[in-house]
N, CA, C and O of each residue as an XYZ file, in Angstrom:
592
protein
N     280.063    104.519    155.730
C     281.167    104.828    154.857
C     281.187    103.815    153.708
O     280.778    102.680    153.951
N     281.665    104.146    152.365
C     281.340    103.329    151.493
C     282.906    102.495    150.932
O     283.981    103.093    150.880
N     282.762    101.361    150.639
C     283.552    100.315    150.524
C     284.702    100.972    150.058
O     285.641    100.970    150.854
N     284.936    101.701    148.661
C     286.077    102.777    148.486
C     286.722    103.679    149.581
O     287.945    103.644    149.721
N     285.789    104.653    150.525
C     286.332    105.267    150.967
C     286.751    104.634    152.353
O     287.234    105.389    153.197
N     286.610    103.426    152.608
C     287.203    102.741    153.721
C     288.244    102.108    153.301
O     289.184    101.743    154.007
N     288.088    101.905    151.799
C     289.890    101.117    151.711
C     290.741    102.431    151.487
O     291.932    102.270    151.222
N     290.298    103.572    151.560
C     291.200    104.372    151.005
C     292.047    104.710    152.593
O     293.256    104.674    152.821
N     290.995    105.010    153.454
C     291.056    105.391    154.847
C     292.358    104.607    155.231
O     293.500    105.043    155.374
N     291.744    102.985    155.392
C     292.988    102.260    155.659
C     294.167    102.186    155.125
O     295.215    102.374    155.743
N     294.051    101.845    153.676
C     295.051    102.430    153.011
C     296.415    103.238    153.528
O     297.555    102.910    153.855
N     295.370    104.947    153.374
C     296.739    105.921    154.029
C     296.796    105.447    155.411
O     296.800    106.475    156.088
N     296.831    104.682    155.997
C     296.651    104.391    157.632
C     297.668    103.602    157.231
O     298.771    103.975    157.629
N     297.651    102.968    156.799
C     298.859    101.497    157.003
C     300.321    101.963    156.223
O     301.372    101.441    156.596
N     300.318    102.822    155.288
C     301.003    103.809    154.808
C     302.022    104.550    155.348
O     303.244    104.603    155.208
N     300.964    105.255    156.178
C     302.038    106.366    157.087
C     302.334    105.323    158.514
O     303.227    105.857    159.173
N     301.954    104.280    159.041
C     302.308    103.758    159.838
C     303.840    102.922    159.199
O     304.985    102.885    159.649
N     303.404    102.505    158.348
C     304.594    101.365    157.587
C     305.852    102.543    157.177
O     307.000    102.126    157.021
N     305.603    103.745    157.049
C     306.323    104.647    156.958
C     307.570    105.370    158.253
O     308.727    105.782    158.174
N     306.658    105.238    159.265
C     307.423    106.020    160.651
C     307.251    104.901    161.952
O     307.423    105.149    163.146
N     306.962    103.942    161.497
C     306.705    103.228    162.903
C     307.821    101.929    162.651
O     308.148    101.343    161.618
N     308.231    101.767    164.034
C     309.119    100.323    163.667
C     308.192     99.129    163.522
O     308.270     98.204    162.713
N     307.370     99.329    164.400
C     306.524     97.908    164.861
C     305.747     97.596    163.880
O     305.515     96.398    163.720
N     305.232     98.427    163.106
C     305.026     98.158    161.666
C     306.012     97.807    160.602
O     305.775     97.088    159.631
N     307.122     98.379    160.882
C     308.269     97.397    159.670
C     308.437     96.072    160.530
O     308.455     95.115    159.756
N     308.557     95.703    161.751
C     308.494     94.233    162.037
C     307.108     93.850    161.793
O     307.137     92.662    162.114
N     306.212     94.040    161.520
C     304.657     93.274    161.197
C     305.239     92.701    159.641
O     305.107     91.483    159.516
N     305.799     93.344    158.568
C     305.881     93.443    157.610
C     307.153     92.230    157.064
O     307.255     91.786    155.921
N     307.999     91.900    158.213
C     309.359     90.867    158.432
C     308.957     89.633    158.298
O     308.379     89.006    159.187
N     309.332     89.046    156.786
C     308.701     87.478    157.282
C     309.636     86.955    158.159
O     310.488     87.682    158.670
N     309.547     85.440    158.449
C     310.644     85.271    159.427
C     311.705     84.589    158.726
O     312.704     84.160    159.304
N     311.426     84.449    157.035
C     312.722     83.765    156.141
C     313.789     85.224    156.480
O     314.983     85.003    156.279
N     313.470     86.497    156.912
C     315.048     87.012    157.125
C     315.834     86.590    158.107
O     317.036     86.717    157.872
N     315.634     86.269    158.819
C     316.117     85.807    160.031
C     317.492     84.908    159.451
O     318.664     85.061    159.795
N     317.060     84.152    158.685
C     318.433     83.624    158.009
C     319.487     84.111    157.227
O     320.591     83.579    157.107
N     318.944     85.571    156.481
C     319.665     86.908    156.141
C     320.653     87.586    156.849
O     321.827     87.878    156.618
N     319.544     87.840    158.170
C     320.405     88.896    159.255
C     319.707     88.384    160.513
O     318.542     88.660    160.796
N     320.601     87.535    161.318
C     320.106     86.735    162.444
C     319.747     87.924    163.488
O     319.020     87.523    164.396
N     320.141     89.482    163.572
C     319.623     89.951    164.915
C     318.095     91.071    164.231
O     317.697     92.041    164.876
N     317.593     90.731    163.147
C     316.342     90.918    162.671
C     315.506     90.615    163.392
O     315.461     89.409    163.634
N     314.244     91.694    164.221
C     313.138     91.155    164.577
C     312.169     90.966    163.430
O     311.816     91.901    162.712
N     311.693     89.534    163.265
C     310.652     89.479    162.594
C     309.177     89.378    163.096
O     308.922     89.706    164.254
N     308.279     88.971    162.324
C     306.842     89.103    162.541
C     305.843     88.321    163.558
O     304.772     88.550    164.121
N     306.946     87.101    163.463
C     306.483     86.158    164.495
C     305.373     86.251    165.586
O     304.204     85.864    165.621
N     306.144     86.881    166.424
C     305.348     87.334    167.930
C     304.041     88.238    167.846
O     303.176     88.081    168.707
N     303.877     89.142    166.877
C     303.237     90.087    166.087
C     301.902     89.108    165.697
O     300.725     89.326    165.983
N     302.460     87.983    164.967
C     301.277     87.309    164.140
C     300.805     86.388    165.351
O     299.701     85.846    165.309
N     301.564     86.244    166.300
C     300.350     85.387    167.392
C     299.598     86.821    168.027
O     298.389     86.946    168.218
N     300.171     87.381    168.171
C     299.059     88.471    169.059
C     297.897     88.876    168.565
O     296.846     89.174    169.132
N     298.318     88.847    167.021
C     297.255     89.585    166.323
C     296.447     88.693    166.023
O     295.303     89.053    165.749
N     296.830     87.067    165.975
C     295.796     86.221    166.114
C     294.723     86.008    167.279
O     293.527     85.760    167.125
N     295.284     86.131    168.240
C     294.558     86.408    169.285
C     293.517     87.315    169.184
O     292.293     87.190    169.206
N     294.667     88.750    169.007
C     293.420     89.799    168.919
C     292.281     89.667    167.570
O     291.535     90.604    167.856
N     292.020     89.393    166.983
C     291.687     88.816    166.021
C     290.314     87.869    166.292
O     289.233     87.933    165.706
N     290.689     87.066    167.269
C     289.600     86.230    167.915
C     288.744     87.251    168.445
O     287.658     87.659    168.033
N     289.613     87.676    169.690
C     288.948     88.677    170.566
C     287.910     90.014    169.757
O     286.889     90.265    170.397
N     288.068     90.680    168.709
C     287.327     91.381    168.266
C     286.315     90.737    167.677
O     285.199     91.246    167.575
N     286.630     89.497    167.211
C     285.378     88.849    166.021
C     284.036     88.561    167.332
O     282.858     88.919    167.302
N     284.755     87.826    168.351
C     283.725     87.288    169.692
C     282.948     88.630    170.140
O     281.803     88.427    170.544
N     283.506     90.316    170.131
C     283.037     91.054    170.745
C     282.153     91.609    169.730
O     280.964     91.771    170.001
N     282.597     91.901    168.646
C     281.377     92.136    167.530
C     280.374     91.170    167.192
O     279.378     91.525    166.562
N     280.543     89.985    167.552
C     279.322     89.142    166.720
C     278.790     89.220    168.519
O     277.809     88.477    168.552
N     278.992     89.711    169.766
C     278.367     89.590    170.942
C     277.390     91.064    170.714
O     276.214     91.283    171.006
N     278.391     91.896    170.093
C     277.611     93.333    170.329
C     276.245     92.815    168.998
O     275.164     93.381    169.167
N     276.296     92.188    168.238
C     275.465     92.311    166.957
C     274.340     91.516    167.334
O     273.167     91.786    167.076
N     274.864     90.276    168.113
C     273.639     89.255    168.587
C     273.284     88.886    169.873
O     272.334     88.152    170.144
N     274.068     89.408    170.687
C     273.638     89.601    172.071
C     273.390     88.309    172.617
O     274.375     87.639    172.928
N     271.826     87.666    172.854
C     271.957     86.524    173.421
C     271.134     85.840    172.829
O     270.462     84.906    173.266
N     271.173     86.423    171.504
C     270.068     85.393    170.217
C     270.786     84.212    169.483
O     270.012     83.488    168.856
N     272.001     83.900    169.439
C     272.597     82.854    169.400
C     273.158     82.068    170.222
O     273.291     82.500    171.367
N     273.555     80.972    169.977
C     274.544     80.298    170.805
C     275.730     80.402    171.026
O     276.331     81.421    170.686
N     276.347     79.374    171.648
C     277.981     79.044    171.770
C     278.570     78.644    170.779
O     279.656     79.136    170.474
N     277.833     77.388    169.846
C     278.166     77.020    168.865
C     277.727     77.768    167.413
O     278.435     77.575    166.424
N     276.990     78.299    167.359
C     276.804     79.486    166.536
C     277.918     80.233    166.421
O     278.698     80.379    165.481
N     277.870     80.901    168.019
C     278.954     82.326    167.446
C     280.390     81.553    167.199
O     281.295     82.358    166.984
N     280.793     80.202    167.182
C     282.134     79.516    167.153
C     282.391     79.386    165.743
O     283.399     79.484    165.043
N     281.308     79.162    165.560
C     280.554     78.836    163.872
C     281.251     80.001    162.862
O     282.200     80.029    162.079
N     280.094     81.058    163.401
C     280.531     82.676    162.755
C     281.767     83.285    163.083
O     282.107     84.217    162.354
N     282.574     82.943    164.088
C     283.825     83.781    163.564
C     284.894     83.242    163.046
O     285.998     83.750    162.846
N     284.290     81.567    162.717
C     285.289     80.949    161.960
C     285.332     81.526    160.990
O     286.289     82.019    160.392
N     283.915     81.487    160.695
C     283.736     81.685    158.940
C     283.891     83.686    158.683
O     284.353     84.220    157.675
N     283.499     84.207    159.581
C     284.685     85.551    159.193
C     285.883     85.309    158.985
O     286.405     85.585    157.905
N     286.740     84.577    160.287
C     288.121     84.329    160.255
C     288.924     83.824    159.232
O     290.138     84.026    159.202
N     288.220     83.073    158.253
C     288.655     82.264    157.211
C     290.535     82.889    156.505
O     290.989     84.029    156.403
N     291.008     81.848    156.243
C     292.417     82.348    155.566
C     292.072     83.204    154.054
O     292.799     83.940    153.387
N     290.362     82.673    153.802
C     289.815     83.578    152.362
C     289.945     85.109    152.643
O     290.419     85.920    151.847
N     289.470     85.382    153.855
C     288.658     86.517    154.401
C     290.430     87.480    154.560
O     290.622     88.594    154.071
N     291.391     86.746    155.276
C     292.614     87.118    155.266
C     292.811     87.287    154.328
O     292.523     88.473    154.167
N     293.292     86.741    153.071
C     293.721     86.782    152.026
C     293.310     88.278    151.079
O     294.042     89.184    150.682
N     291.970     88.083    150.953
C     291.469     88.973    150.426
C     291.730     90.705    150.882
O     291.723     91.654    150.099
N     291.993     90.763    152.642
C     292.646     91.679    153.196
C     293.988     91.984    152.680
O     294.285     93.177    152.618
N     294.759     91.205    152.339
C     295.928     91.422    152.115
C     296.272     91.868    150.565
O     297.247     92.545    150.238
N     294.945     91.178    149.403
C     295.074     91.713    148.104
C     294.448     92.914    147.968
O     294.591     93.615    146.966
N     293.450     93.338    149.328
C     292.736     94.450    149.150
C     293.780     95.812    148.915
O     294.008     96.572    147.974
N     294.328     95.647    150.485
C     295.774     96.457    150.618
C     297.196     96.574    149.952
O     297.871     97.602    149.968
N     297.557     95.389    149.369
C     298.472     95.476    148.127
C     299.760     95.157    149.200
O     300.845     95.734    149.124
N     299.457     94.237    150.103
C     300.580     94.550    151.599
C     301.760     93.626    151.157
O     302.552     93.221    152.007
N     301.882     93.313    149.940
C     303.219     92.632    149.443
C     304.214     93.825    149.447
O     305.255     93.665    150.085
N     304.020     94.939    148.839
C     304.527     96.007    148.798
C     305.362     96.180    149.571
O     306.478     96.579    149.237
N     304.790     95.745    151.641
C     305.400     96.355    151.993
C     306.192     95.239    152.622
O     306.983     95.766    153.404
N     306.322     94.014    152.625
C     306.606     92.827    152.333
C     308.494     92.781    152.960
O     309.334     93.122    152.127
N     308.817     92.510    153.879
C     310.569     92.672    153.812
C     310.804     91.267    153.879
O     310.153     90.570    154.658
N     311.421     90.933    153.349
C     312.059     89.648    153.219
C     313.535     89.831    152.453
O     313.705     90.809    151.726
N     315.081     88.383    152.743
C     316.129     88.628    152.257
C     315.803     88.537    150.366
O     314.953     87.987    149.666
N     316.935     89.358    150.131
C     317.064     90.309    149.217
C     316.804     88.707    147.978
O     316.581     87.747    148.716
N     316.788     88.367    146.856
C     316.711     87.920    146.219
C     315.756     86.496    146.373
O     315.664     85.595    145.539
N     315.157     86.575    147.553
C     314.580     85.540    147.740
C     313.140     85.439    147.718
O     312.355     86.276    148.162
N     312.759     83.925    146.953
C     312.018     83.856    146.682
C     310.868     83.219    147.613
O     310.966     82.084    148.078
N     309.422     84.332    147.905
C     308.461     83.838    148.527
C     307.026     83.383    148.546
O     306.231     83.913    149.322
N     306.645     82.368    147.676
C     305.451     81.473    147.801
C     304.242     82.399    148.329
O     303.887     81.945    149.417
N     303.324     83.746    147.901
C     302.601     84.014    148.615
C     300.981     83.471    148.692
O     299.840     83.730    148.309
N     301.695     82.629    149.393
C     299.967     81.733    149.063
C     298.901     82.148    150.263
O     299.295     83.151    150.858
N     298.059     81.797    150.598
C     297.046     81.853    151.714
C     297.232     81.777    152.992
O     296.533     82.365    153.818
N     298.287     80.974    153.277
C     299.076     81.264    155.155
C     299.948     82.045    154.959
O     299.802     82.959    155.771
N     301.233     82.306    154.005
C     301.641     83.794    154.377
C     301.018     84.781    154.306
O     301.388     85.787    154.912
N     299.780     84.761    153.462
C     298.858     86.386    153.929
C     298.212     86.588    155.138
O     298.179     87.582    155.863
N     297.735     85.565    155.237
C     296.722     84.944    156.626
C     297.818     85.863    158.086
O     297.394     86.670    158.913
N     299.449     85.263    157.904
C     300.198     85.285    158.922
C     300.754     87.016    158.196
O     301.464     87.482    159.087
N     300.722     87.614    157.512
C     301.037     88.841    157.299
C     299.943     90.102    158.136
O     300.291     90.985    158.920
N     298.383     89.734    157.560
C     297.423     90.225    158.860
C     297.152     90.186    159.454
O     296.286     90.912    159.942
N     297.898     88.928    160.079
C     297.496     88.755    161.566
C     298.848     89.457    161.955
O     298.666     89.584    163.166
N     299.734     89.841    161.776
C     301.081     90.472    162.081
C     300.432     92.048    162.518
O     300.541     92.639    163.592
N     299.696     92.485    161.207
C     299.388     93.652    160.640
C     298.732     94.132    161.895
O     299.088     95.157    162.477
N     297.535     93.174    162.383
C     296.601     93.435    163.310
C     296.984     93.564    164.492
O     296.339     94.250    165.285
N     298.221     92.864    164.868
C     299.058     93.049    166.382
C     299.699     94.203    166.407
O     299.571     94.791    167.480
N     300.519     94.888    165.394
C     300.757     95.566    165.407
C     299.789     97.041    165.586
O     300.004     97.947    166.392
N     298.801     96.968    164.686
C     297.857     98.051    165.095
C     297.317     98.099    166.960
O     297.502     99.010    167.767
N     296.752     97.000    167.129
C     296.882     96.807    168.382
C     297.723     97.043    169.285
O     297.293     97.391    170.385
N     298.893     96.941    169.107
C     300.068     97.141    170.393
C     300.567     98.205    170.360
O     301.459     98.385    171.188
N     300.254     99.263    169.493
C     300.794    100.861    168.922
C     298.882    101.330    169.049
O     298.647    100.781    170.126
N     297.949    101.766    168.751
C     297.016    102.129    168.538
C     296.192    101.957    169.594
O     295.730    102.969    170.122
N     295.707    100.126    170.313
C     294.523    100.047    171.124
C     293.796     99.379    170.801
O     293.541     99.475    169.601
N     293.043     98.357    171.557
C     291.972     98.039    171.021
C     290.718     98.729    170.172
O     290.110     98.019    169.371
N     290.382     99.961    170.336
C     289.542    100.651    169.982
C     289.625    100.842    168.360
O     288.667    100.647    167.612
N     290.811    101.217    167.976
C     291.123    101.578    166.188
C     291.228    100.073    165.941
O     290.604     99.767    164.925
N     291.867     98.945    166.597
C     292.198     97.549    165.690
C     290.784     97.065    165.508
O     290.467     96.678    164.383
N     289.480     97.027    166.935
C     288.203     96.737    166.541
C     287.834     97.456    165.203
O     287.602     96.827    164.170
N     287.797     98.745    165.289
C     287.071     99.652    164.013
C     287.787     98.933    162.672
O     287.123     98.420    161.771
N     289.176     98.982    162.693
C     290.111     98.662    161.805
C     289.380     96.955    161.109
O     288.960     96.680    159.986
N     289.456     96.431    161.899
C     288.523     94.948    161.342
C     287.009     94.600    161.294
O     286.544     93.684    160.617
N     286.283     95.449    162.104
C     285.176     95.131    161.611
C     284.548     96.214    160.454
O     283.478     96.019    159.877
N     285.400     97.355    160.238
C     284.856     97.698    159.572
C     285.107     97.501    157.706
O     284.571     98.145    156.804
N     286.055     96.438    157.621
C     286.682     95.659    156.352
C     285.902     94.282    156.318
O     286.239     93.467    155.459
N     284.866     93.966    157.211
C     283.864     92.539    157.284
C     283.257     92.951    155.846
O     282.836     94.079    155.587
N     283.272     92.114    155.160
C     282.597     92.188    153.828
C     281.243     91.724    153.845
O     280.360     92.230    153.153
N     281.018     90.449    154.889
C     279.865     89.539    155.186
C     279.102     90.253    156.251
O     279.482     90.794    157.289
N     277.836     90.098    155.675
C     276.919     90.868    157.194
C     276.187     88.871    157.643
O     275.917     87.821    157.059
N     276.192     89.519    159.154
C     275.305     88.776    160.101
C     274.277     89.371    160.717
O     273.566     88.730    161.491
């Protein structure tokens, strides 16, 4: 599939999810609302899971890709450097996911490289905990820009 028609794919994917799903409007909650409207679930819990899961797909794709031609410290190596807050970032300008962005009403938010970082990793728990491992793997490795 070619680089367009996979951002488009995801795209309407995150779309109609951010549209009808709750767990996607909490992926989307920074946790500055919380001081807005204290019984707000925000993203929090979302962005550790999806960090996790996150690990967990990078370890199973760079296992399925290299099997037992690298090391320990190799593959620790390589999914740092997928993992990077760049590699996040760039996910998040790919998708335009400020858009869908909830935070209190007039306030102002710094979007630098750890709130995007902590917005897809939100993004990714959420796909995960509604979807499966199966679409969140496809869902991230198939946005790897870097081949190994």
């Amino acid at each position: 599939m070619k680089k367009n028609e996979t951002k488009k794919k995801w795209s309407d994917f995150i779309d109609k999810k951010q549209q009808s799903s709750k767990l996607f409007e909490v992926a989307f909650t920074h946790p500055s609302y919380k001081g807005y409207s204290s019984h707000v679930e925000t993203n929090e819990i979302l962005e550790l899971i999806g960090d996790k899961v996150l690990d967990l797909v990078l370890y199973h794709f760079l296992y399925i890709k290299y099997a037992h031609t690298i090391s320990k410290k190799e593959m620790d190596d390589a999914r740092q450097k997928l993992m990077s807050k760049r590699g996040l970032t760039t996910t998040f300008d790919t998708f335009n996911l400020e858009k869908y962005l909830i935070k209190p009403p007039n306030h102002f938010l710094e979007l630098n490289s750890g709130v995007k970082h902590n917005i897809v990793e939100s993004l990714i728990g959420a796909i995960y905990l509604e979807e499966g491992f199966e679409l969140v793997f496809k869902f991230i490795t198939e946005l790897l820009d870097k081949e190994y």
